[in-house]
C-alpha positions in Angstrom: -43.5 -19.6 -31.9 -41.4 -17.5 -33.9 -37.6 -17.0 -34.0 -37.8 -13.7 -32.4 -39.3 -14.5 -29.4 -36.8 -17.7 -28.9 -33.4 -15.5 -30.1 -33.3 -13.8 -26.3 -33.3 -17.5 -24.7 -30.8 -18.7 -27.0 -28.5 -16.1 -26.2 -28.9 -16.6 -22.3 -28.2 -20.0 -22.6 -25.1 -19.5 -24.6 -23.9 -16.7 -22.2 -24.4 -19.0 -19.3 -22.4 -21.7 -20.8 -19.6 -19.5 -21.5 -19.4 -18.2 -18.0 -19.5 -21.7 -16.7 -17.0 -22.5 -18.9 -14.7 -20.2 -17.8 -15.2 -20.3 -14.5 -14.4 -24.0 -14.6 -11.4 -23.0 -16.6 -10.5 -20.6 -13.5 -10.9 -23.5 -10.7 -9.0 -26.1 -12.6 -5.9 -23.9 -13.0 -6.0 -23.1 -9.1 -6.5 -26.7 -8.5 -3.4 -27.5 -10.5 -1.4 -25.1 -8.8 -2.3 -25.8 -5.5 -1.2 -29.5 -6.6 1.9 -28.1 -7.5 3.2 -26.7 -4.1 5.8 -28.5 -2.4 7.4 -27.9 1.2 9.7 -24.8 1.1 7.7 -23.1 -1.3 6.4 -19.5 -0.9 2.4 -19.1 -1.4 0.3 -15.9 -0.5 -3.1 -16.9 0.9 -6.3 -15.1 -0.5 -6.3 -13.1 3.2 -2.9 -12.0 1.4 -0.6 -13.2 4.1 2.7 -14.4 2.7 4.2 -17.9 4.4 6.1 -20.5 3.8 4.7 -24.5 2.9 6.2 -26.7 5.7 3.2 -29.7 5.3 0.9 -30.5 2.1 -1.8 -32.7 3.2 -5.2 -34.1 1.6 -7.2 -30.8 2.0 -5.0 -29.0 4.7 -1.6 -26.9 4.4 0.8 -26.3 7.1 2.3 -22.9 6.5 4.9 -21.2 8.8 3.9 -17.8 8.8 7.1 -16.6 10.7 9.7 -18.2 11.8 8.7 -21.4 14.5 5.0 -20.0 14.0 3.0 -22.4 12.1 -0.5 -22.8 11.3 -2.9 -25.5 9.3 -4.9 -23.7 6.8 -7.3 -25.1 4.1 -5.2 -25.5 0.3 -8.3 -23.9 -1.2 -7.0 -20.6 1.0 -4.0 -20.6 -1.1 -4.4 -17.5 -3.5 -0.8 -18.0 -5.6 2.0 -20.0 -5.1 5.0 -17.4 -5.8 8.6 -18.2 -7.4 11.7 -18.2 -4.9 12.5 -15.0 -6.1 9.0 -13.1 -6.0 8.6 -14.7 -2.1 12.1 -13.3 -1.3 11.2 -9.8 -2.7 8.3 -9.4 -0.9 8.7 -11.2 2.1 12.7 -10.2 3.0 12.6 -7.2 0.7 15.9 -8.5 -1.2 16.0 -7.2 -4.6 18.1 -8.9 -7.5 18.8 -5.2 -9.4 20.2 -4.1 -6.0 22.5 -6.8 -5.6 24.8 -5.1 -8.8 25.2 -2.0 -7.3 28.5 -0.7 -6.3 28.8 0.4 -2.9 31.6 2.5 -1.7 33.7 1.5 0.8 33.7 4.9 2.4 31.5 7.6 3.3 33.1 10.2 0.3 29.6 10.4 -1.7 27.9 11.1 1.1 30.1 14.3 2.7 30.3 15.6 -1.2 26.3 15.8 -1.7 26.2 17.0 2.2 28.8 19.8 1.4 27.3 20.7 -1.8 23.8 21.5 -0.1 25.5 23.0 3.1 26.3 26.5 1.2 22.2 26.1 0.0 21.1 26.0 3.4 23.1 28.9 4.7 21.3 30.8 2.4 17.9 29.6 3.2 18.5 30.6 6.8 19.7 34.0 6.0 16.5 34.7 3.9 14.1 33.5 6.6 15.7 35.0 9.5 15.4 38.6 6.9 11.5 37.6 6.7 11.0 37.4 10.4 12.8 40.7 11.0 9.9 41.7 8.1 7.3 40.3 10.1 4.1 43.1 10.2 4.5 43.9 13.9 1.4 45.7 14.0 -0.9 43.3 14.1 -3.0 42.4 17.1 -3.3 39.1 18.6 -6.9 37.2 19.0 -6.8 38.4 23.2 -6.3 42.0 22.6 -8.8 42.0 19.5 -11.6 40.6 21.9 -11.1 42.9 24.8 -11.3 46.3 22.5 -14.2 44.8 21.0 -15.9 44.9 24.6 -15.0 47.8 25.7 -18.3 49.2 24.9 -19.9 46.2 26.1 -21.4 45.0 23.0 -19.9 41.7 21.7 -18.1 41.7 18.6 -20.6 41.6 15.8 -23.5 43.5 17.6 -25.1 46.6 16.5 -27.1 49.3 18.1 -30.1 48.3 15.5 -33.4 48.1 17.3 
């Protein structure tokens, strides 16, 4: 046998060992991080529903999916366990570049933009009721359009062609 026909086997076997590889790779860090939950923390499942851990046992999780709802699910149904602040950004939509705004303590920013776009608005109304006094009266509606058309008591669309 000859290098040439052996090369092709080689390289399967060499591909298959790097996909193995990696895949093993793959299920040892989700085993390590499925180790690493603890009650309280945040995980999404690989369904993608977000709950908290309340209960880690040997191959079961007890998850409160909403508050006083709880239910056992498998770990290996545990897609990611999140940090405290991705869970709360997601779950209770609380964001931390929010929390350094400065909020008014009255409603002045909110008249000023309102008043700004009222004398906008005025105008817009004044121009469309100026189109509808433009509107082409002369057209006839679908009704009247079908009646003339058989009035001769042809449909519309017939001819006298024999």
């Amino acid at each position: 046998m000859s290098i040439v026909t052996l090369l092709p086997f080689i390289v399967l076997i060499g591909a298959m060992f790097l996909m193995t590889r990696s895949a093993k790779k793959k299920q040892q860090a989700a085993a390590q991080m499925r180790n690493e939950m603890q009650p309280g923390t945040g995980v999404r499942t690989i369904g993608g529903m977000y709950a908290t851990v309340k209960e880690i046992g040997d191959e079961t999780v007890l998850l409160e999916v909403a508050p006083g709802v709880h239910a056992v699910y498998a770990k290996n149904a545990i897609g990611a366990v999140l940090e405290d602040s991705e869970y709360n950004r997601i779950v209770h939509g609380d964001d931390e570049s929010d929390s350094d705004a400065v909020v008014p303590d009255d409603a002045s920013s909110l008249t000023e933009a309102a008043e700004a776009t009222e004398g906008t608005e005025t105008a817009k109304a004044a121009d469309t009721d100026d189109a509808a006094a433009k509107a082409d009266l002369t057209k006839k509606d679908a009704a009247d359009a079908a009646t003339e058309g058989q009035k001769d008591g042809k449909a519309e669309g017939e001819t006298d062609a024999k």
